[in-house]
N, C-alpha and C positions, 0 to 999 in steps of 0.2 A: 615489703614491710609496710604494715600498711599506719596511719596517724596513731590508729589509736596502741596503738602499741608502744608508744612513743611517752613516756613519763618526767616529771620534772621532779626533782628533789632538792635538798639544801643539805650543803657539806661545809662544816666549818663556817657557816652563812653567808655559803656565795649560793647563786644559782646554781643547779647542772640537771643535765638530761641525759637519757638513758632507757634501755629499752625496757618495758616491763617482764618481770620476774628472771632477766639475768643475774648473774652473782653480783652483788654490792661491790666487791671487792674489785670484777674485772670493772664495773662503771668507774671506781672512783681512782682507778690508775688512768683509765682513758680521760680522765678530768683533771689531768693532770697532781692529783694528792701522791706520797709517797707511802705507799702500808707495805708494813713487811708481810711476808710468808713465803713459808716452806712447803708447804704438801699441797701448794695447788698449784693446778696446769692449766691454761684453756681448753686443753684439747683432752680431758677428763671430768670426768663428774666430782664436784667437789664434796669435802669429806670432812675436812674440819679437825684434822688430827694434831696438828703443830698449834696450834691455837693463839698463832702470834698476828692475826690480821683481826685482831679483836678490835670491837668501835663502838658506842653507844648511839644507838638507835631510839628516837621517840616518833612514835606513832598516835598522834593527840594525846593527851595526858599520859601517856605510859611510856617510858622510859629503859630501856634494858643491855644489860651488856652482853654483844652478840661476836658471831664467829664471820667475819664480812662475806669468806668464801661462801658460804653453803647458805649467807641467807637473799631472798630474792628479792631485787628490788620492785617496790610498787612506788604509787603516787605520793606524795607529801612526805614522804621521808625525811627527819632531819636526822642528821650524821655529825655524830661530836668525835674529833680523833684524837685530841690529845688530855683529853680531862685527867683528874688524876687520877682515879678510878681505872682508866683505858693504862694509863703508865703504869700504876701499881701493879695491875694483873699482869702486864706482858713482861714486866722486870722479873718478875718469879715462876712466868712460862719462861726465859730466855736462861735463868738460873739453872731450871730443871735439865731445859736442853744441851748448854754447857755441861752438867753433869753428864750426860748421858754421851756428848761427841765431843770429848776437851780436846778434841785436835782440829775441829772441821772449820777451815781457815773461814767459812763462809757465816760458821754461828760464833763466830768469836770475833768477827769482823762486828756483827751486830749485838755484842754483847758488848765489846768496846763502846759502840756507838749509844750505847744506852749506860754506860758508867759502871759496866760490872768488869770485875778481873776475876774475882770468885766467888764460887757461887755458896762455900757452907754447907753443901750437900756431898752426901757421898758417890763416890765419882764412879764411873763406867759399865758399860755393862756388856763386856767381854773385850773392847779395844779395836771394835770394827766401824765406830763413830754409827752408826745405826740409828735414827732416832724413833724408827720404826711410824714412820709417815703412812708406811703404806704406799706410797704414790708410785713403786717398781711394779707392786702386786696391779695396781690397777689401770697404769698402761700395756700392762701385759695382759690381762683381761678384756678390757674395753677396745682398749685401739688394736694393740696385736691379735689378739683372737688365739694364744697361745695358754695362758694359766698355769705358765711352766714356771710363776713365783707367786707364792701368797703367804701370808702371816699365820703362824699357829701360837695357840697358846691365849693364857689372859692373865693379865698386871702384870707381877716381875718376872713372868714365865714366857711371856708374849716374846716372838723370835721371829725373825726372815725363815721359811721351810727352808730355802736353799743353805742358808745357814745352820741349822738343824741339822739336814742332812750331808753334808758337804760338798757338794754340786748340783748342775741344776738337772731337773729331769729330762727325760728323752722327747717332750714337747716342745724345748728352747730349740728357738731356730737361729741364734744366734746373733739376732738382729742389731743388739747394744740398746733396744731403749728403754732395757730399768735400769743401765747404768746411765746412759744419758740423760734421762731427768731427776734422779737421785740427789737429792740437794748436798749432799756431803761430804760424796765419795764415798761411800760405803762399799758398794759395789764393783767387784773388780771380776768381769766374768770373760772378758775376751779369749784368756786360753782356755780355759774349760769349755767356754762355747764353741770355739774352733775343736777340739778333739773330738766332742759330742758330734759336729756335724762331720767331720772325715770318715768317724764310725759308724754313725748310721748311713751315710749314703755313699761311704766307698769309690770307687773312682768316676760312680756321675758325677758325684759335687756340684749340685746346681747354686748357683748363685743363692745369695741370701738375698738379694731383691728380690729376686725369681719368689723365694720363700713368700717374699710380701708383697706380693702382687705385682713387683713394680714393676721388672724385665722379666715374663714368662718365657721360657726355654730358654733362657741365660745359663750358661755352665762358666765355672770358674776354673780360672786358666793362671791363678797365681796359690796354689795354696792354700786357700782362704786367708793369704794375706793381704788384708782388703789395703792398708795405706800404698800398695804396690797397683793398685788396678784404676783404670781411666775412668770404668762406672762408676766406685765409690766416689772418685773426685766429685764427679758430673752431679751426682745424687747429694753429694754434701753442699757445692756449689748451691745448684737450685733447691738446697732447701734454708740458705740462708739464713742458721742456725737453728730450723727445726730438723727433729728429727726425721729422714725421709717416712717412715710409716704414718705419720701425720698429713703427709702430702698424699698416701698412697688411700688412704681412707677418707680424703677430700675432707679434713677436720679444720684443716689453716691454712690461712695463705700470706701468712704475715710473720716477722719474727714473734721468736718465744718473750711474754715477760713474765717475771715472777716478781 
Protein backbone atom coordinates (compact mmCIF):
# COMPACT_ATOMS: atom_id res chain seq x y z
CA UNK A 1 0.00 0.00 0.00
CA UNK A 2 1.64 2.56 -1.01
CA UNK A 3 1.62 6.59 1.19
CA UNK A 4 -0.56 8.03 -0.97
CA UNK A 5 -3.22 5.87 -0.57
CA UNK A 6 -3.29 6.64 2.96
CA UNK A 7 -6.01 9.62 4.08
CA UNK A 8 -6.57 11.64 7.15
CA UNK A 9 -10.05 12.74 8.19
CA UNK A 10 -11.87 14.17 11.42
CA UNK A 11 -14.58 12.04 13.28
CA UNK A 12 -16.29 13.55 16.08
CA UNK A 13 -13.00 16.14 15.88
CA UNK A 14 -10.49 13.85 16.63
CA UNK A 15 -7.94 13.03 14.05
CA UNK A 16 -8.13 9.51 12.02
CA UNK A 17 -6.59 7.90 9.12
CA UNK A 18 -7.61 5.45 6.68
CA UNK A 19 -7.25 4.27 3.42
CA UNK A 20 -8.67 6.15 0.54
CA UNK A 21 -11.96 5.21 -0.88
CA UNK A 22 -12.77 2.23 1.63
CA UNK A 23 -16.16 2.26 3.30
CA UNK A 24 -16.35 5.11 6.00
CA UNK A 25 -18.08 2.84 8.09
CA UNK A 26 -15.31 -0.06 8.21
CA UNK A 27 -12.57 3.27 8.89
CA UNK A 28 -14.35 4.60 11.65
CA UNK A 29 -15.09 1.11 13.61
CA UNK A 30 -11.09 0.65 13.12
CA UNK A 31 -10.88 4.17 14.92
CA UNK A 32 -12.26 2.84 17.45
CA UNK A 33 -16.34 4.95 17.00
CA UNK A 34 -19.25 2.57 17.76
CA UNK A 35 -21.93 2.89 14.41
CA UNK A 36 -24.43 0.48 14.21
CA UNK A 37 -25.43 -1.73 11.19
CA UNK A 38 -27.03 -4.56 9.74
CA UNK A 39 -26.45 -5.39 6.20
CA UNK A 40 -23.00 -4.84 6.00
CA UNK A 41 -20.03 -7.20 5.89
CA UNK A 42 -16.25 -6.77 5.13
CA UNK A 43 -16.05 -9.43 3.04
CA UNK A 44 -19.06 -7.93 0.65
CA UNK A 45 -19.71 -5.05 -1.34
CA UNK A 46 -21.76 -2.67 0.61
CA UNK A 47 -25.28 -1.83 -0.21
CA UNK A 48 -26.76 0.52 2.16
CA UNK A 49 -30.05 -1.30 2.85
CA UNK A 50 -30.57 -1.24 6.87
CA UNK A 51 -29.70 2.39 6.61
CA UNK A 52 -28.71 2.47 10.27
CA UNK A 53 -24.84 3.43 10.07
CA UNK A 54 -26.18 6.80 8.89
CA UNK A 55 -23.40 10.01 9.82
CA UNK A 56 -23.12 13.48 8.49
CA UNK A 57 -20.49 14.14 6.22
CA UNK A 58 -19.03 17.64 5.22
CA UNK A 59 -16.94 17.99 2.50
CA UNK A 60 -15.91 21.96 2.48
CA UNK A 61 -19.10 23.80 2.74
CA UNK A 62 -21.44 20.99 2.03
CA UNK A 63 -22.84 19.02 4.40
CA UNK A 64 -24.95 15.73 3.98
CA UNK A 65 -26.64 12.83 5.59
CA UNK A 66 -25.03 9.65 4.26
CA UNK A 67 -25.23 5.78 4.51
CA UNK A 68 -21.39 5.24 6.18
CA UNK A 69 -21.28 1.59 4.45
CA UNK A 70 -21.27 2.42 0.79
CA UNK A 71 -19.72 5.80 1.00
CA UNK A 72 -15.83 6.10 0.32
CA UNK A 73 -13.71 7.69 2.25
CA UNK A 74 -11.44 10.48 0.77
CA UNK A 75 -9.12 13.27 2.29
CA UNK A 76 -10.53 15.95 4.62
CA UNK A 77 -13.67 14.32 5.64
CA UNK A 78 -15.35 15.50 8.69
CA UNK A 79 -17.71 12.95 10.23
CA UNK A 80 -20.41 14.14 12.68
CA UNK A 81 -22.13 10.94 14.51
CA UNK A 82 -24.46 11.89 16.88
CA UNK A 83 -26.02 15.33 15.70
CA UNK A 84 -29.57 15.22 16.00
CA UNK A 85 -30.37 15.08 12.64
CA UNK A 86 -28.05 11.50 12.61
CA UNK A 87 -30.36 10.40 15.91
CA UNK A 88 -33.69 11.60 14.49
CA UNK A 89 -33.29 9.63 11.13
CA UNK A 90 -31.93 6.38 12.63
CA UNK A 91 -34.78 6.34 15.70
CA UNK A 92 -37.45 5.99 12.75
CA UNK A 93 -34.95 3.52 10.65
CA UNK A 94 -34.79 1.45 13.92
CA UNK A 95 -38.87 1.97 14.43
CA UNK A 96 -39.32 0.79 10.84
CA UNK A 97 -37.02 -2.28 11.55
CA UNK A 98 -38.70 -3.25 14.72
CA UNK A 99 -41.81 -3.23 12.87
CA UNK A 100 -40.67 -5.48 10.39
CA UNK A 101 -38.53 -8.21 12.97
CA UNK A 102 -40.44 -7.64 16.61
CA UNK A 103 -38.60 -10.53 17.68
CA UNK A 104 -34.94 -10.26 16.52
CA UNK A 105 -33.12 -10.14 19.87
CA UNK A 106 -30.33 -8.17 17.97
CA UNK A 107 -32.82 -5.09 16.58
CA UNK A 108 -34.56 -4.82 19.78
CA UNK A 109 -31.25 -4.93 21.63
CA UNK A 110 -30.79 -1.70 19.66
CA UNK A 111 -33.82 -0.35 19.84
CA UNK A 112 -33.77 -0.51 23.60
CA UNK A 113 -30.51 1.17 23.41
CA UNK A 114 -31.81 4.01 21.46
CA UNK A 115 -35.12 4.49 23.86
CA UNK A 116 -37.70 2.74 21.55
CA UNK A 117 -40.25 -0.16 22.99
CA UNK A 118 -42.55 0.67 20.25
CA UNK A 119 -42.53 1.61 17.23
CA UNK A 120 -46.48 2.92 16.14
CA UNK A 121 -46.11 1.24 13.12
CA UNK A 122 -47.79 -1.57 11.75
CA UNK A 123 -46.03 -4.64 12.58
CA UNK A 124 -44.63 -7.75 10.61
CA UNK A 125 -44.32 -8.83 7.53
CA UNK A 126 -45.15 -12.55 7.43
CA UNK A 127 -43.20 -13.52 11.23
CA UNK A 128 -39.87 -14.54 9.63
CA UNK A 129 -38.15 -11.38 11.30
CA UNK A 130 -36.66 -10.78 7.51
CA UNK A 131 -35.69 -7.19 7.21
CA UNK A 132 -34.89 -7.97 3.86
CA UNK A 133 -31.04 -6.49 3.99
CA UNK A 134 -30.25 -8.58 1.23
CA UNK A 135 -26.86 -9.49 2.73
CA UNK A 136 -27.80 -13.74 2.30
CA UNK A 137 -28.55 -12.82 -1.44
CA UNK A 138 -25.25 -11.28 -1.73
CA UNK A 139 -22.75 -13.58 0.17
CA UNK A 140 -24.26 -16.15 -1.78
CA UNK A 141 -23.43 -14.19 -5.01
CA UNK A 142 -20.21 -12.66 -4.38
CA UNK A 143 -18.35 -14.75 -1.98
CA UNK A 144 -20.07 -18.20 -2.65
CA UNK A 145 -20.42 -18.07 -6.35
CA UNK A 146 -23.79 -19.97 -5.81
CA UNK A 147 -27.03 -17.34 -6.36
CA UNK A 148 -29.08 -20.17 -4.93
CA UNK A 149 -30.85 -16.90 -2.73
CA UNK A 150 -31.96 -13.50 -4.00
CA UNK A 151 -34.66 -10.92 -3.47
CA UNK A 152 -37.78 -10.64 -5.71
CA UNK A 153 -40.32 -8.24 -5.72
CA UNK A 154 -40.42 -4.19 -4.88
CA UNK A 155 -41.86 -2.24 -1.75
CA UNK A 156 -44.26 -4.32 0.20
CA UNK A 157 -44.06 -7.00 -2.26
CA UNK A 158 -40.27 -7.28 -1.94
CA UNK A 159 -39.46 -11.19 -0.37
CA UNK A 160 -36.29 -13.69 0.19
CA UNK A 161 -37.10 -16.01 -3.38
CA UNK A 162 -36.29 -18.91 -1.09
CA UNK A 163 -39.01 -17.64 0.97
CA UNK A 164 -41.39 -17.21 -2.00
CA UNK A 165 -40.74 -20.41 -2.91
CA UNK A 166 -40.25 -22.57 0.08
CA UNK A 167 -36.82 -23.96 -0.22
CA UNK A 168 -33.79 -23.22 -1.75
CA UNK A 169 -32.88 -24.17 -5.31
CA UNK A 170 -30.76 -27.06 -6.53
CA UNK A 171 -27.58 -24.54 -6.58
CA UNK A 172 -27.37 -24.37 -2.51
CA UNK A 173 -24.59 -26.21 -1.72
CA UNK A 174 -25.32 -26.05 1.64
CA UNK A 175 -22.57 -24.15 3.00
CA UNK A 176 -24.65 -21.90 6.00
CA UNK A 177 -23.46 -18.56 4.93
CA UNK A 178 -26.74 -16.58 4.27
CA UNK A 179 -27.73 -17.96 7.56
CA UNK A 180 -24.43 -17.17 9.08
CA UNK A 181 -24.39 -13.55 8.21
CA UNK A 182 -28.01 -12.82 8.48
CA UNK A 183 -28.26 -10.30 11.12
CA UNK A 184 -31.69 -11.71 12.61
CA UNK A 185 -32.10 -15.07 12.21
CA UNK A 186 -34.24 -15.20 9.73
CA UNK A 187 -32.83 -17.92 8.04
CA UNK A 188 -33.13 -21.31 9.00
CA UNK A 189 -31.83 -23.61 6.04
CA UNK A 190 -29.74 -26.27 7.58
CA UNK A 191 -32.32 -29.22 7.01
CA UNK A 192 -33.52 -28.22 3.86
CA UNK A 193 -29.85 -27.73 2.74
CA UNK A 194 -28.90 -31.11 4.03
CA UNK A 195 -31.80 -33.03 2.10
CA UNK A 196 -30.95 -30.89 -1.11
CA UNK A 197 -27.42 -32.07 -0.94
CA UNK A 198 -28.19 -36.17 -0.09
CA UNK A 199 -30.58 -35.72 -3.31
CA UNK A 200 -28.55 -34.44 -5.55
CA UNK A 201 -25.38 -36.36 -4.92
CA UNK A 202 -26.51 -39.58 -3.49
CA UNK A 203 -24.23 -41.71 -1.89
CA UNK A 204 -20.86 -39.66 -3.01
CA UNK A 205 -21.79 -36.77 -0.66
CA UNK A 206 -18.92 -34.95 -1.05
CA UNK A 207 -18.19 -32.71 1.56
CA UNK A 208 -19.42 -29.17 1.69
CA UNK A 209 -15.93 -27.67 1.96
CA UNK A 210 -15.01 -29.85 -0.90
CA UNK A 211 -18.19 -27.77 -2.43
CA UNK A 212 -16.17 -24.60 -1.51
CA UNK A 213 -13.04 -25.18 -2.51
CA UNK A 214 -11.69 -25.85 0.86
CA UNK A 215 -11.06 -29.88 1.07
CA UNK A 216 -11.21 -31.07 -2.80
CA UNK A 217 -12.09 -34.84 -2.83
CA UNK A 218 -13.32 -34.70 0.69
CA UNK A 219 -16.44 -37.11 1.02
CA UNK A 220 -18.59 -37.07 3.96
CA UNK A 221 -18.65 -39.79 6.37
CA UNK A 222 -21.09 -38.43 8.95
CA UNK A 223 -24.44 -37.63 7.22
CA UNK A 224 -24.09 -34.42 6.47
CA UNK A 225 -24.17 -33.99 9.95
CA UNK A 226 -21.49 -31.40 10.04
CA UNK A 227 -21.47 -30.64 14.28
CA UNK A 228 -20.50 -34.65 14.30
CA UNK A 229 -17.29 -34.23 11.84
CA UNK A 230 -13.47 -33.33 12.93
CA UNK A 231 -13.34 -30.97 9.54
CA UNK A 232 -16.24 -28.77 10.45
CA UNK A 233 -14.46 -28.33 13.94
CA UNK A 234 -11.16 -27.71 12.26
CA UNK A 235 -12.87 -25.21 9.63
CA UNK A 236 -14.76 -23.38 12.32
CA UNK A 237 -11.75 -23.43 14.63
CA UNK A 238 -9.39 -21.50 12.04
CA UNK A 239 -11.93 -19.40 10.91
CA UNK A 240 -12.34 -17.71 14.26
CA UNK A 241 -15.66 -16.64 13.82
CA UNK A 242 -15.74 -16.09 10.16
CA UNK A 243 -17.31 -17.92 7.96
CA UNK A 244 -15.01 -20.56 6.45
CA UNK A 245 -15.97 -19.45 2.60
CA UNK A 246 -14.49 -16.11 3.57
CA UNK A 247 -11.17 -17.79 4.24
CA UNK A 248 -11.56 -20.01 1.17
CA UNK A 249 -11.88 -16.87 -1.19
CA UNK A 250 -8.93 -15.24 0.74
CA UNK A 251 -11.53 -12.14 1.54
CA UNK A 252 -10.46 -12.14 5.63
CA UNK A 253 -8.07 -12.97 7.85
CA UNK A 254 -9.49 -11.35 10.91
CA UNK A 255 -12.74 -11.71 13.01
CA UNK A 256 -16.06 -10.63 11.52
CA UNK A 257 -17.32 -7.06 12.79
CA UNK A 258 -20.58 -5.50 12.30
Amino acid sequence: MSGSDQVTFEAQGRACRGTRGESLLDALRRCGFVVPGLCHHPGVKPYGACRLCLVEVQKGRRRELVTSCDYPLGEGLGVFLDTDKVVRHRRMVLKLLLAMAPDAPRIRRLAAEHGIEQTGLEAGRGGDNCILCGLCARVCREVVGAEAICLAGRGRRRVRWDRLRGDFPESCIGCGACAHVCPTGAISMEAIAVQRLKGRWGARRPCRYALMGLTPGAVCENDYECWRCEVDQRMVDRGRGLHPVFLARGLLDGKEKH
